[in-house]
N, C-alpha and C positions, 0 to 999 in steps of 0.2 A: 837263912832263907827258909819259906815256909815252905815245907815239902806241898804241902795242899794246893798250893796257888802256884809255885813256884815253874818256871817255861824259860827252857834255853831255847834260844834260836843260834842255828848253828848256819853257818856263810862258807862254805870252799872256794876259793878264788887264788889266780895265777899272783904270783910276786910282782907283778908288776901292776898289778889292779889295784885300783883306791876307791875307799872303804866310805867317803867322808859320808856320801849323798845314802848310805844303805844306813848309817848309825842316824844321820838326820830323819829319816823318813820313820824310824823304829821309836823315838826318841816321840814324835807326833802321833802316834798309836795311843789310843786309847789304853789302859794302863792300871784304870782301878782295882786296887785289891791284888795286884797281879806283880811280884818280885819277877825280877825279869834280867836276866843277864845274858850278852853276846859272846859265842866265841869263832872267832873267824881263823880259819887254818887255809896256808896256803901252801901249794905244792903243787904236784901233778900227777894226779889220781884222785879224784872227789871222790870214790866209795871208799875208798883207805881214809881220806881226810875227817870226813862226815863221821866213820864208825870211828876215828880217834877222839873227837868232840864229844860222841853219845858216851865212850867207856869215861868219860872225866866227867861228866855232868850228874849232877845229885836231883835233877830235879823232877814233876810230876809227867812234864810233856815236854817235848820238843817240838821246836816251829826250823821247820828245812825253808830257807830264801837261798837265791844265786846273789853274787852280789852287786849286779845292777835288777833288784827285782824291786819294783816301788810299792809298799804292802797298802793298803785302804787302813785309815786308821781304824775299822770295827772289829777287824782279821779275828783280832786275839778274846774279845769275850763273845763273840759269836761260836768262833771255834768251845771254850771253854760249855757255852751251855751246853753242847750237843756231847760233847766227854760226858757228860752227870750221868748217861747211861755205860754202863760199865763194861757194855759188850761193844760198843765204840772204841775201836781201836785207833782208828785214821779219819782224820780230817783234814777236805781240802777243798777247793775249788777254782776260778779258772786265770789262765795267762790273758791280761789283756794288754791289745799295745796300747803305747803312750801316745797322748793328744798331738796332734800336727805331723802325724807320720805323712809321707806325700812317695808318689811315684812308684819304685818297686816294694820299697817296705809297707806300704799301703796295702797292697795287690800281695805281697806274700802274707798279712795276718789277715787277708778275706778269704784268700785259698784254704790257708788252717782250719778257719771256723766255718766250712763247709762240710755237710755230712758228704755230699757226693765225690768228693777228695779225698777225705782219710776217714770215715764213717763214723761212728760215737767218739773217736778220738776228738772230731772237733769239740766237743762240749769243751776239751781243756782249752779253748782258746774263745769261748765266749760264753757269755753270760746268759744262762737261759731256765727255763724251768722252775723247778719248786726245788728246797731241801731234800733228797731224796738218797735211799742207798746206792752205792755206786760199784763199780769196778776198776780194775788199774787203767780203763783204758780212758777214763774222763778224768782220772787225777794225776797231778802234772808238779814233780819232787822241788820245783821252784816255788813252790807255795803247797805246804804240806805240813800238817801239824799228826805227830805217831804220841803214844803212850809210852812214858821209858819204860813201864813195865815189861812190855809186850815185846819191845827191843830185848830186853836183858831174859825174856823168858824165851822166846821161837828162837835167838840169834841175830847178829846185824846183819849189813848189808853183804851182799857176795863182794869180794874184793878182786875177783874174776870178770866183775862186770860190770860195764860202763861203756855205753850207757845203760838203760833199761836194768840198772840194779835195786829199782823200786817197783819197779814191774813185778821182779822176782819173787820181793818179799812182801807185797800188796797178796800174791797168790798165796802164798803163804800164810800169811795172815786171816784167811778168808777158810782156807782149808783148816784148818786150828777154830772153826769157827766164830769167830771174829767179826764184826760188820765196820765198811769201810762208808764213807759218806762225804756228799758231795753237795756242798753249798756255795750257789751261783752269787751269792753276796759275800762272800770270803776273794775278795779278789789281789792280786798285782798287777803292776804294769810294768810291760818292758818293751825295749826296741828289737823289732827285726833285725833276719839279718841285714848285714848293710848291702849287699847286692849279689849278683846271680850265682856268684862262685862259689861265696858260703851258704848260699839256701840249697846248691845243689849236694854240697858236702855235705851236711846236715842231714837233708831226706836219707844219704848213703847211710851216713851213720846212726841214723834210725833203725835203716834197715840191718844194719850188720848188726846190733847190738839187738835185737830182735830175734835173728837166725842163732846166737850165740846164748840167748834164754832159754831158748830150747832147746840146747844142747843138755842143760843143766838144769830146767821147768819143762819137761814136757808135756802140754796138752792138746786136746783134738780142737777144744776152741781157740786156738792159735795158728792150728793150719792156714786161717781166712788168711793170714799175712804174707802165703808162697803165691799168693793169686796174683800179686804185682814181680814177683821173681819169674815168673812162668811167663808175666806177660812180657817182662823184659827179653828173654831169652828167644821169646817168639819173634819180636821184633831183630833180633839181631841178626836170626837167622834168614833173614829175606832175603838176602845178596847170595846166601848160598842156591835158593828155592829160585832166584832169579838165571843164577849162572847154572844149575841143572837143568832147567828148562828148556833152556836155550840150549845149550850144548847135548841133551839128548836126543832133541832133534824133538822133542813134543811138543815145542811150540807150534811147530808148523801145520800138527793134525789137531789141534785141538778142533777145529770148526768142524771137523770131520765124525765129532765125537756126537752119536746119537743117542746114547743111552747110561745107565749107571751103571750097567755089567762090564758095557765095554772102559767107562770110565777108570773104574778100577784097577784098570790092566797097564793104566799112564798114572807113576805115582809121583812123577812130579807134579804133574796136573794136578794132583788130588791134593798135594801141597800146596798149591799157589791158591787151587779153591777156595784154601780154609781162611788165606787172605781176603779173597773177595768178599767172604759171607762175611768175615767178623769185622774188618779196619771199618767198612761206612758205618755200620753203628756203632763201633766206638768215638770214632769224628762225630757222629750226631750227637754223642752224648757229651763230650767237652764240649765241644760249640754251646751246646743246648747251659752247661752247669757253667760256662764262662759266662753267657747272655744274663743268665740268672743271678748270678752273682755281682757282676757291673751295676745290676739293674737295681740290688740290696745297700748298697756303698751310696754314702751320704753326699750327697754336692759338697763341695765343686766335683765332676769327675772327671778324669785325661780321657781324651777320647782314644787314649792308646792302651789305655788299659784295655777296651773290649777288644784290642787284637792279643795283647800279651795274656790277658786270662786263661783264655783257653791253653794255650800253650802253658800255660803253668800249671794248668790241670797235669798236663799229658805230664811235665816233669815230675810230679809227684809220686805218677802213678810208676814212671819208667825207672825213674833214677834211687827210687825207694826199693824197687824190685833189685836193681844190680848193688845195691848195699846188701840185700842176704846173700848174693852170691859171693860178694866180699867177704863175710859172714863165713861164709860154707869154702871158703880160700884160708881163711885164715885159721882154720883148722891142722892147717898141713905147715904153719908157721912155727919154729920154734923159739924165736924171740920173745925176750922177755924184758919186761918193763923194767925200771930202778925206779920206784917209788921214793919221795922225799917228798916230806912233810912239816911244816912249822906250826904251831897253835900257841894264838894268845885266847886272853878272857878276859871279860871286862862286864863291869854292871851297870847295867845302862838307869 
């Protein structure tokens, strides 16, 4: 194989996943000039799986796919021109879903590709923009092209972390000076989750594997992530701020309350306040990012979508918050995982 041209793509998937439609889709990729071999490892731990793929591969670059990720046949020599710069470490760009999605799958890859739902993150789930530098938070390890070098010089993937173990090492990469790059014509497509139980298990596990980077990447520009843990916890505690209120007996004088000095001196009160100023404009603003987004989605459209949207905001914002607290639990966990792993290779 020519080390110069030469690109593993490397697939982690469960034993009981089939492969046929991921070797098809790789097989129709564009291909000139380009030795190209697959190795698919299955088990259960994809950072352990992945980093056993990168130490066996001999080649220039590695192309990371899930394996239902359907690649755009240009993936591979678009990514290839933008490597010619040497300080190009990562290439990638974004999750799109697959044609005839309908109903909640629909409404879960519109929520993604919103900024007002998960902020720069959506770029990883739509196509926008120009070729531009990027950071971990618009590159998405289902479609990711790394340098074997840069693997084998900074170190692989943490094997502590999963998910967000490309999070890690994107920071990584970047502090090593490095530049990482994001092209909105580098695409995949894949299917949502298939309905509410795994999209809301997923945001969890965003979030936990997120509060869990930080234990082991800490920076100040990551703090933005506790903003939906906070807001979580805020919410939870209403039933408490409800049932003090009442049982202190301050419900009864609030109308009685003239001033902010005397306010102060009722601090249920002053809790329940913080509900009244913040929940209506946060409701204005899902309503408002739910209207918006209905309004973006292509005909045909359920007209239940614009009750479900909103509300999917608010899951996003909620249940991605109570994934760092999982996160920040499972700290005090000391179970441990039994890794097992199988890898084939094959040249496509």
């Amino acid at each position: 194989m020519s080390q110069a041209s030469g690109l593993s793509v490397v697939i982690p998937h469960r034993k009981e996943e089939s492969l046929d439609e991921a070797v098809r889709y790789l097989k129709e990729m564009d291909r000139t000039g380009i030795d190209l071999e697959l190795f698919t490892v299955s088990g259960n731990q994809p950072s352990v799986q992945r980093n056993a793929c990168i130490k066996e591969s001999q080649c220039q670059f590695i192309y990371f796919l899930d394996n239902d990720s359907e690649p755009e046949p240009q993936n591979l020599q678009r990514a290839l021109r933008l490597f010619k710069d040497e300080k190009v470490a990562v290439v990638g760009g974004p999750n799109l879903p697959r044609e005839g999605q309908q109903g909640l799958q629909r409404e879960f890859s519109a929520i993604l590709a919103s900024p007002l739902a998960v902020g720069p993150v959506a770029d990883r789930y739509r196509s926008t923009g120009s070729v531009r530098e990027a950071t971990d938070r618009e590159l998405i390890l289902c479609n990711l092209f790394i340098r074997k070098s840069i693997l084998d010089n900074l170190g692989y993937f943490r094997e502590d972390l999963y998910p967000n173990e490309e999070n890690e090492f994107m920071n990584r990469i970047q502090s090593a000076g490095y530049r990482l790059m994001y092209d909105p014509e580098i695409r995949v497509h894949r299917s949502p989750r298939p309905n509410l139980k795994s999209f809301l298990r997923m945001l969890m596990g965003y979030g936990r594997g997120r509060f869990k980077q930080m234990t082991v990447d800490f920076r100040i520009s990551n703090l933005v992530f506790f903003l939906p843990a906070f807001f979580s916890l805020f919410l939870l505690a209403l039933p408490i701020c409800a049932f003090g209120l009442y049982y202190s007996g301050e419900a009864a004088h609030i109308s009685g309350i003239a001033s902010l000095a005397e306010l102060v001196r009722w601090p249920w009160t002053m809790w329940a306040l913080a509900y009244v100023i913040s929940l209506p404009p946060y409701i204005s603003l899902v309503l408002f990012a739910g209207a918006q987004t209905f309004a973006g989605m292509r005909p045909p459209r359920a007209a239940v979508s614009a009750i479900r949207l909103p509300f999917l905001f608010f899951c996003v914002h909620f249940f991605y918050g109570l994934g760092v607290w999982w996160g920040f639990l499972g700290l005090f966990s000391r179970r441990k995982k039994v890794v097992e792993y199988e890898l084939n290779r094959m040249k496509i």
